[in-house]
N, C-alpha and C positions, 0 to 999 in steps of 0.2 A: 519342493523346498524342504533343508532341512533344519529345524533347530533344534538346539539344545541349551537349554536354560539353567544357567546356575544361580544360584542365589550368594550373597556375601554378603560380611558387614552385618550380620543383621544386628538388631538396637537389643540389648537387655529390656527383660520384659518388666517392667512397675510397675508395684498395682501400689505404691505407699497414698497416692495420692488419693485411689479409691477405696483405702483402707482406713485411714486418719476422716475422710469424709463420713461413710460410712459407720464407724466408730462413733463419731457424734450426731449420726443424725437414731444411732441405738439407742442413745442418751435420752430418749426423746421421740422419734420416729413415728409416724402413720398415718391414716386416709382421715382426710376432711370429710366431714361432713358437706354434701350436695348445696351449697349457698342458695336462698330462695333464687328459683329458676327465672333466666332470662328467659322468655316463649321459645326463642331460636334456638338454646344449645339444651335439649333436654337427651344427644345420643350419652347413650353410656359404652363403655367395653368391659369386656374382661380379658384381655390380651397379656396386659402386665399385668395387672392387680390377681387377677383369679375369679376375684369377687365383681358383680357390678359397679362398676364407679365413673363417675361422670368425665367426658373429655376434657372439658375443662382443666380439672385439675391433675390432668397426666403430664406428666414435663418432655416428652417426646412428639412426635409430629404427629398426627395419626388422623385419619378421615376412616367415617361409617356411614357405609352406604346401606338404605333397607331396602330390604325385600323389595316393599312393594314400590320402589324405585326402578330397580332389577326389571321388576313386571312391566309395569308400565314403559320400560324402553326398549322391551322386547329382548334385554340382555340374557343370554343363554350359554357362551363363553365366557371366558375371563376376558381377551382384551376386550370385548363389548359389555363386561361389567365393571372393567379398569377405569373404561373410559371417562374423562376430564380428574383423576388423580394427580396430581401436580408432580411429577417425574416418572412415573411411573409407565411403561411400555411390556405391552406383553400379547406380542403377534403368533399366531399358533403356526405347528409345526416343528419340526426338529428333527433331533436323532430317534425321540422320544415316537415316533411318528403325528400324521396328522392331527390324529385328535387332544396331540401336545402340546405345550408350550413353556418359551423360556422367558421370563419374565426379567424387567430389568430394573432395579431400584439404584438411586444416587448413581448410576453410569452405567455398574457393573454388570454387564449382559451375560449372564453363566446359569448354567442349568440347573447346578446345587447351592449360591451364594445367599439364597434366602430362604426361609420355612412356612411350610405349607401344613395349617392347623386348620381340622376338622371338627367341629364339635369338642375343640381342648385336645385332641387324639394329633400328632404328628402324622400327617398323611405322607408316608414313603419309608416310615421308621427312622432306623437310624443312616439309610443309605441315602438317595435322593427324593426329592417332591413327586408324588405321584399324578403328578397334572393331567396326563394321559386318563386315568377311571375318575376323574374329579367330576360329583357331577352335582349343576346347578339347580335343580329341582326343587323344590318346597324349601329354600332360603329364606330364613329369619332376615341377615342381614351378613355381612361381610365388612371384615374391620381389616383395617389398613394401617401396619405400624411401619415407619420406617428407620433403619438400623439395626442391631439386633435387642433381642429380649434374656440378656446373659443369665438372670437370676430364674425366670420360671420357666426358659424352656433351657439354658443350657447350650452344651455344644454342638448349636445343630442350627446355626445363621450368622448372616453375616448386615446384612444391607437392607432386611425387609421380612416383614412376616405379613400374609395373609392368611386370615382366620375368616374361614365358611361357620356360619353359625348355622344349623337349621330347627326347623321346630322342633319345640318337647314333643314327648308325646302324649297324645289325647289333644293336640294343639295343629294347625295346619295350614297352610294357605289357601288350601280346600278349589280348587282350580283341575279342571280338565282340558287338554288340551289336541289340539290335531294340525298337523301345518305340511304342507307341498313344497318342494326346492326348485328351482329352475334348471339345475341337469339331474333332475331326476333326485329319488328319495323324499322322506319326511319323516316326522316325528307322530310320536302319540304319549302325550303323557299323564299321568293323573296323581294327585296328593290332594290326601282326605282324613281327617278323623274319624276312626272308627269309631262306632258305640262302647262307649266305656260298661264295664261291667260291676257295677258296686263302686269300690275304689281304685278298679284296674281304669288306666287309660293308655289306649294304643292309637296308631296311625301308621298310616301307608303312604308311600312314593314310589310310583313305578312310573317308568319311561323307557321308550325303545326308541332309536334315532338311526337313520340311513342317512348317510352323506353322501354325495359324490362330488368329486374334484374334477378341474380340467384334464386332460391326457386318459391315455390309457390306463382304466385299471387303478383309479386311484379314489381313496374316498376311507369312510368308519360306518362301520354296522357294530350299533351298540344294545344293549338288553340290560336294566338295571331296577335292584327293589330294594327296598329300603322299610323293616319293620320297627318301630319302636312302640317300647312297655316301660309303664312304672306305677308302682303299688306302694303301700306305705308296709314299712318292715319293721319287727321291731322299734325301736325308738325313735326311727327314721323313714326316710322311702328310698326304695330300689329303685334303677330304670336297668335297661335291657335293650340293646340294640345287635340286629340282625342285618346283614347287610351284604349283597353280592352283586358283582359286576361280571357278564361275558360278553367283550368285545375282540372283534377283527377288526384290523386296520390294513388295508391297501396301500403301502407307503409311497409318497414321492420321492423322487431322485433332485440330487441338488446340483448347482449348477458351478460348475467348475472355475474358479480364478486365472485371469493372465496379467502382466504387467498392467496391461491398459485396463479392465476390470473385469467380469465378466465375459465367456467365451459366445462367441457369436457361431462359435460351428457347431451347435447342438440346436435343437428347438426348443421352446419357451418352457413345454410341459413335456418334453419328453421322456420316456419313465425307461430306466436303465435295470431296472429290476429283474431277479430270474422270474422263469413265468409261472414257479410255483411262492412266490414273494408273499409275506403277510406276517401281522404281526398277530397272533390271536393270544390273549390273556383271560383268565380265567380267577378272579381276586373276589376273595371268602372274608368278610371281617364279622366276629362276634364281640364285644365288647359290656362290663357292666359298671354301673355307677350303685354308690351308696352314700347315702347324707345323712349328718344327723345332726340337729339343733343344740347348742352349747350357750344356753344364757342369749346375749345379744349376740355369738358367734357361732359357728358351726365348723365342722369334720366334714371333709370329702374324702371319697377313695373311687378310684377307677381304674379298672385294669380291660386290656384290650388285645386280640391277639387278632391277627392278620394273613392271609398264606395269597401269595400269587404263584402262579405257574403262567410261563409265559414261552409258547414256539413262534422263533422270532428267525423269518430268512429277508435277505434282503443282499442286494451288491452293489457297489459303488464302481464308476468309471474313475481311472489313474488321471493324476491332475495333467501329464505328458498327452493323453487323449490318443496317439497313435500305440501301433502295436506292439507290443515290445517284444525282447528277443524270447521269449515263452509264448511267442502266439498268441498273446493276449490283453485285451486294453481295460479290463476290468475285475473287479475281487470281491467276493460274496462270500457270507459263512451260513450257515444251518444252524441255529442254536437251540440248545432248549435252556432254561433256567428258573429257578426256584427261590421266591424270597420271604421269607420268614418274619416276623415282626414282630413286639409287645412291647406294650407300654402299661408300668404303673405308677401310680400316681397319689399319695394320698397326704395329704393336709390338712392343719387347723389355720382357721382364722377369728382369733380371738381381740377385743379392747384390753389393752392395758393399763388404758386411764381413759379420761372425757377427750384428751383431743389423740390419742395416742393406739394404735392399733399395730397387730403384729402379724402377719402371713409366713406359715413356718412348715415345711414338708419335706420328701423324701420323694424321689423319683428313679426309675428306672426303664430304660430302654434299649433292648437286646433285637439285634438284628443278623443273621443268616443268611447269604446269598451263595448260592453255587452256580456254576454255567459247564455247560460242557459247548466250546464249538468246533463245527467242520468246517474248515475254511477250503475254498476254491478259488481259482481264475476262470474268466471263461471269457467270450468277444461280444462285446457290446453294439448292433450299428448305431452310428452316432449320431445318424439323420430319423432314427427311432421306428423305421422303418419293418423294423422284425424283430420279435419277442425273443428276448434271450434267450440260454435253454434253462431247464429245471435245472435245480440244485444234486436231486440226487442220478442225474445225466455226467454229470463232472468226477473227474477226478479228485478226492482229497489230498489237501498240499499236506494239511497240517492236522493236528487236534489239540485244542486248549485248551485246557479246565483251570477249574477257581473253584474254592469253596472258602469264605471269608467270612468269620464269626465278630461280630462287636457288640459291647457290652457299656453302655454310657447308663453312670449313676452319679446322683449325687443330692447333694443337700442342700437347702436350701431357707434362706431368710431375709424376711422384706419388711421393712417398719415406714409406716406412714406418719406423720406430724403433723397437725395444723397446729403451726406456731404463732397463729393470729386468725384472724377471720379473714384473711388478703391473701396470707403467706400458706404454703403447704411445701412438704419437704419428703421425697419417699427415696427411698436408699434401701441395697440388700447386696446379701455376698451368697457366693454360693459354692463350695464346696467339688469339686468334678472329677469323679476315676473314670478315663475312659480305659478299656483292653481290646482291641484287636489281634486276632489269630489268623495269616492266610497262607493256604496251600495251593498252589498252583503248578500246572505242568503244561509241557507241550513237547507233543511228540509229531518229529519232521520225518515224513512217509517218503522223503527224496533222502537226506541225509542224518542215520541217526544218530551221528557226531553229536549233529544242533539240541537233541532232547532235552529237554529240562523238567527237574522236579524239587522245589523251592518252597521252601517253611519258613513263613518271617513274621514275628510279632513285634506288638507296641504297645506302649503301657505309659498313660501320663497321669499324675495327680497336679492339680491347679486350681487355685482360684481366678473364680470369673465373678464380676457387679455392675453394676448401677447405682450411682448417684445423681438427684436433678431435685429441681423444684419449679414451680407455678407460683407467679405473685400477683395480684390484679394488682394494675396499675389506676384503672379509673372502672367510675360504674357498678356494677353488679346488679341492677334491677332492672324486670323489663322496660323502663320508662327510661334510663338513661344508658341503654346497653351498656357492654364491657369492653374491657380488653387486656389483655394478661400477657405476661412474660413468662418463659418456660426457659430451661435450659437444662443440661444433662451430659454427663460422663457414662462412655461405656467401654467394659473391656472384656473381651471374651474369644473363643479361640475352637477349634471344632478341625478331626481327623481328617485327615484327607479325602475327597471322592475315589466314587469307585464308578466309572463308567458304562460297567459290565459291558465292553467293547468284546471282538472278537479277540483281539492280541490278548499278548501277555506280558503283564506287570509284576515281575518276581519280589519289587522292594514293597512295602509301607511308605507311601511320601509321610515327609513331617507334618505333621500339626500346622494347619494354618492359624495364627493369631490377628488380632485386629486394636484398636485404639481408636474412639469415636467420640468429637466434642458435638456438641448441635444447640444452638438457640434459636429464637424464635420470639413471634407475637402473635396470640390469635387474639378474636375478637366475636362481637355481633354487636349491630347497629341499634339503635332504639329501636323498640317496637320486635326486633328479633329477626327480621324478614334477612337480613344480611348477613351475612357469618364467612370469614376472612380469616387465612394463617400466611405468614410468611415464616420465613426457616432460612438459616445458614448451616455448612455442615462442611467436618471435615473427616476425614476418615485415614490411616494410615494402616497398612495390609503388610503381613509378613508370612512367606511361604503359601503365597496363592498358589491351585492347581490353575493349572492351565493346559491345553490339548498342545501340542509339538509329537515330533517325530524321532524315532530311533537312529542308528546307526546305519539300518538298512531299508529305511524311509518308512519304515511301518509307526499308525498312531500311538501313541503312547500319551498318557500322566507324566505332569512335570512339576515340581516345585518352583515356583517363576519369581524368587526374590521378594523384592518391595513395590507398592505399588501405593500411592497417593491419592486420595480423593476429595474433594473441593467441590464446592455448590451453591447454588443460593434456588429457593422453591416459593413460589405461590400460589395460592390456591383461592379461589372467590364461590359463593354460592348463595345467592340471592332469589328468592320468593316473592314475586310483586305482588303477588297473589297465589293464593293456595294453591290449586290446580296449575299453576305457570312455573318451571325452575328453568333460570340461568345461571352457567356453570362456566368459569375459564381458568385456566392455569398456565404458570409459565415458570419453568425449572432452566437454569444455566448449571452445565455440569462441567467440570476440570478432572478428568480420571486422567493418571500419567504414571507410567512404571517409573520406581527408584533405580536405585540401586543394583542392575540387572543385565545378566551377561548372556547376550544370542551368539550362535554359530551361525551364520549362513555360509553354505558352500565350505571354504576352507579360510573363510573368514570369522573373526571372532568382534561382534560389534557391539556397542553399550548401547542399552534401552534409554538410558538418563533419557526421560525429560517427554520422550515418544506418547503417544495418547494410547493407549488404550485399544484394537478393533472392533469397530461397533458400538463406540461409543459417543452418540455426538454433543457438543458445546450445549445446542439448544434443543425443547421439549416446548410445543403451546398445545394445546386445545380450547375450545371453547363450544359449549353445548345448550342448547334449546328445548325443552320439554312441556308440552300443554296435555297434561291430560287429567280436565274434566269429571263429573262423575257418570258425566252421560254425554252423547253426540260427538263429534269429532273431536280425534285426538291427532297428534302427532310432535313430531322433535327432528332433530337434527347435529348429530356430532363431527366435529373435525378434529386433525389432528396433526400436526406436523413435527417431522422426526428431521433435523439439523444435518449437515455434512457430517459424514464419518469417515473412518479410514477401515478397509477390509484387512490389513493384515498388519503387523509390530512395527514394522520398521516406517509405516503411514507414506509408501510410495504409492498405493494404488485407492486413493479419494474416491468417495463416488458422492455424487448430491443429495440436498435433501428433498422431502417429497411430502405434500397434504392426501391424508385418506377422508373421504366422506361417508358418512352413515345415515341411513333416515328412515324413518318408518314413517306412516300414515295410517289411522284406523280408526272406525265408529264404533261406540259403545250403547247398546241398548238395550238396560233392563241388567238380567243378567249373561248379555252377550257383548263380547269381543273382536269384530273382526279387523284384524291388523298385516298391512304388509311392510315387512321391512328387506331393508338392503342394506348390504353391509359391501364397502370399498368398492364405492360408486364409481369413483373416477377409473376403479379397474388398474390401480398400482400393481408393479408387479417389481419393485426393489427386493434386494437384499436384506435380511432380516435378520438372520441366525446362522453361525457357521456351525459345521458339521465338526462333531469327534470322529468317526468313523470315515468319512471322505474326507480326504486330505487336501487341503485349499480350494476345499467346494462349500458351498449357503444355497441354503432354503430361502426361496422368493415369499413373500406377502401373495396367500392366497388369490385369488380372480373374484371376482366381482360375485356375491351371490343372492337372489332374492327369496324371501320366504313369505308364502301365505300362510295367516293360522287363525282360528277360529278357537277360543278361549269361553269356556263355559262357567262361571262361578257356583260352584256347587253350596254356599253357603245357602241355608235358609231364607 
């Protein structure tokens, strides 16, 4: 299938309204004080703010889940640490390979539409979320904002940000661990506090993990350590983080689209791959922090540099499945590539009066990625019956290179108000240069006519903000719980993705921008044990990327017009008792292109009004957890994902489907023994469409179970 996506129309961008806002909330502006605490909402973040500050009085939607949550439900991925988020979906796999995943917030199912924060660090720099080396280990806790965060991280989200917190150092979850998979592989992990030396304090995380997946030849072999230091420095204290990942991944092959949905002439897990297929990366982070105390405020700076190397082969079956007139029903490239990263970061956060406070800094973030690929055809069997051949057995069709520099900086200012003891008002603008440089070529080893060798940059100066507030409407103590109204303005806009696919993309797409209203009510019950949000939300998109096809059917980047988004989220989290949590949510989403021009065939058809692929109406879970401080433990999650449609033009529906999850385990003393299982019912839906295969998706993993055996190493 071919499209091509033009955008039109598009709306003049305004920020008056978060300008005039903004303006007077300067007048005035900053963080509340923490209201004596209801027992229930004592999580705090620092997502928006920088600084600690209580959920409560944040005017966006937001859920923190801890650690020792995480622990106790044996969660070790993202979607099994997503789980019961109220909209939220994030099934692993992708283009990213298996040990990835594409997360999906307020609808939007895309690989890059949201940001992935590590320790305050952008994990993927300035190109995409690095979920693939993400790893779960000795987590503090994990906070959940939905929409973007335009003022402190800038142009780098759109729908969502997840933030991995993990211990400081000299701090730990102190936990050893060892676990068995059911086709083979397991884990061994450990995080600990090391003995502090005087006033040095450091800690360790290390873990290695074997996967294996259904089919041939598929799975993750990963090896990961993680050191952190901090000492006091001069006026302040330093930390120091150390940090490396080396992972292969054995990718799967994804399963091809037909009118009716899904192709039935392939098998379930057949792997289409050359037989020297793998992703293996090799990703170096050093990074340093510095603090220093300022009266009742303080100075941060961090800076953090990053390097991946990644040899990545893999090939994909023609969405046509027969041979074409080249002999050939499939196309694979050889890559190598290289991606570069830093981030720096440094702020004050000072009072400017008793209720009034000001968040004020400078950032930067510079990202480098090259690739060089060989691309190939070669013959796929389709009944999976015999391994393709190696990569370097084929002929090279083509060669592509990229080398693509970007430089996103900007400035930044956030004022907080508590304009009563009820009311709280936070508002910021933010300043944003982005510059990108790319060079690209491709030379065609058939015809050197086709050779290309293309210089294109971009350069935008804009403002990006935030304006919202929190009001309790009734309550505030734990004896008459609360409940509060929140609502918020967002406007913010971020460079195009870069796919680093095989092909080649000679232009810079435009600037995606976005428009974001959201209200809302949270709460917690008397006594504290209940705590409730619901949420409305609207979102309007201009210059989304989107994957489509060229001229001559190859994947490409596209500018995909306007795109609308609509919502309504709930989310429950109840404690009958300490050791017991009940967990359910239920999100209605309305994603639908604007404004938006397809080609199919030699047809030219309007998106108006179309949904979205992948995106469906309805989102529930609901979740179980008992565990104890001793003797039997266990839980139980579900989850169901609504009708969607697989491709633009929403001819080809497929159903919705519940996943189950459950562990069981006794705890005694300082042991753990826990088995869990993850997608009991053995789902094997569509999940994620492919950039690289063209009118093909990656299924919802197979059913897996894990034994593990959990040591506490605390005193």
């Amino acid at each position: 299938m071919m499209v091509a996506l033009a955008a039109r129309g598009d709306r003049r961008r305004r920020l008056s309204i978060l300008g005039t806002a903004a303006l007077a909330f300067a007048a005035t502006g900053s963080r509340a004080d923490d209201a004596p605490g209801v027992s229930g909402w004592r999580d705090v973040q620092i997502t928006v703010t920088r600084l600690p500050e209580a959920v409560r009085n944040v005017p966006e939607s937001m859920t923190v889940l801890s650690g020792s949550e995480l622990r106790d439900r044996g969660a070790t991925d993202l979607r099994s640490a997503l789980a019961g988020v109220a909209g939220v979906d994030a099934p692993a796999g992708g283009d990213a390979g298996p040990a990835g995943a594409v997360p999906s917030f307020w609808g939007l199912h895309e690989f890059d539409a949201f940001l992935l924060v590590v320790d305050g660090i952008p994990w993927g720099g300035a190109f995409n979320p690095a979920l693939a080396t993400l790893d779960l280990n000795d987590v503090e806790r994990i906070e959940i904002l939905k929409g973007a965060a335009p003022v402190m991280y800038g142009a780098t989200s759109f729908v969502g940000v997840i933030h991995v917190v993990r211990y400081a150092a000299g701090e730990s979850a102190g936990e050893a661990r060892v676990a068995a998979r059911n086709r083979g592989g397991g884990v061994a992990d450990l995080s600990t506090a090391l003995p502090a030396i005087g006033d040095y304090r450091q800690s360790l995380a290390f873990d290695t993990d074997r996967n294996r997946l259904t089919g041939r030849d598929q799975g993750v072999d990963r090896v990961h350590g993680l050191y952190r230091a901090a000492a006091p420095l001069g006026p302040g204290s330093a930390t120091m983080d150390a940090e490396y990942t080396v992972q292969r991944q054995d990718p799967t092959s994804p399963v091809v689209r037909t009118d009716a949905g899904l192709t039935t002439l392939t098998p379930l897990d057949a792997n289409f791959n050359p037989a020297d297929a793998g992703i293996v990366e090799h990703r170096a982070r050093l990074s340093f922090g510095y603090r220093v105390p300022l009266g009742d405020g303080e100075w941060r700076t961090r800076l953090s540099y990053t390097r991946s190397s990644v040899h990545d082969v893999r090939g994909f079956v023609r969405p046509e499945l027969a041979v074409g007139d080249d002999g050939n029903n499939a196309d694979g490239f050889n890559q190598d590539r290289t991606i570069d990263d830093a981030w720096f970061d440094s702020y004050v956060a000072l009072p400017l009066a008793k209720s009034v406070s000001l968040t004020a800094g400078v950032d930067w973030l510079y990202g480098r990625g090259t690739q060089q690929s060989l691309n190939f055809a070669y013959v796929a069997a389709l009944d999976g019956s015999a391994v393709p051949p190696a990569s370097g057995s084929r002929h090279v069709d083509e060669i592509n290179g990229l080398d693509d520099r970007r430089s996103f900086g900007g400035l930044y200012a956030q004022l907080s108000w508590a304009a009563s003891d009820r009311v709280t008002v936070l508002g910021g603008l933010r300043l944003n240069r982005t510059d990108e440089r790319q060079v690209s070529s491709h030379i065609d080893t058939y015809d050197p006519t086709n050779d290309l060798y293309a210089v294109d940059s971009r350069t935008a100066t804009r403002l990006s903000g935030a304006a919202g507030l929190t009001a309790l409407l009734w309550g505030g103590t734990p004896q008459t719980g609360e409940a509060r109204l929140f609502a918020n303005y967002r406007n913010t806009f971020k460079p195009a993705a870069i796919d680093f696919g095989p092909d080649v993309n000679p232009d810079i797409l435009k600037p995606e921008s976005a428009d974001g209203f959201e209200a809302g009510l949270r709460g917690v019950a008397p006594g504290g044990r209940l705590e409730w949000e619901v949420a409305l939300f609207s979102l309007d998109f201009r210059n989304l990327v989107v994957h489509t096809t060229d001229a001559s059917g190859a994947p490409v980047l596209a500018n995909a017009g306007q795109e609308r988004f609509r919502g309504a989220e709930a989310e429950l989290r109840w404690r009958p008792r300490g050791d017991l949590l009940v967990t359910a949510a239920y999100s209605y989403h309305d994603t639908r292109f604007g404004n938006t021009l397809a080609t199919e065939g030699d047809a030219t058809v309007q998106l108006d009004g179309r949904q979205l692929e992948l995106s469906p109406h309805g989102l529930a879970s609901a979740g179980l957890l008992y565990a104890p401080a001793s003797g039997v433990r266990g839980g139980v999650q579900l989850a169901y994902i609504g009708r969607r449609f697989l491709d633009r033009l929403n001819t080809t529906p497929v159903g919705g489907y519940t996943t189950v999850d459950a562990e069981a385990g006794y705890r005694l003393g300082r042991y753990t023994l826990r088995l869990v299982g993850r997608n009991l019912t053995d789902r094997r839906d569509p999940v994620t469409g492919s950039e690289f295969g063209d009118e093909s998706f990656y299924l919802m993993p197979a059913r897996q179970l894990e034994l593990s055996l959990t040591v506490s190493l605390a005193p």
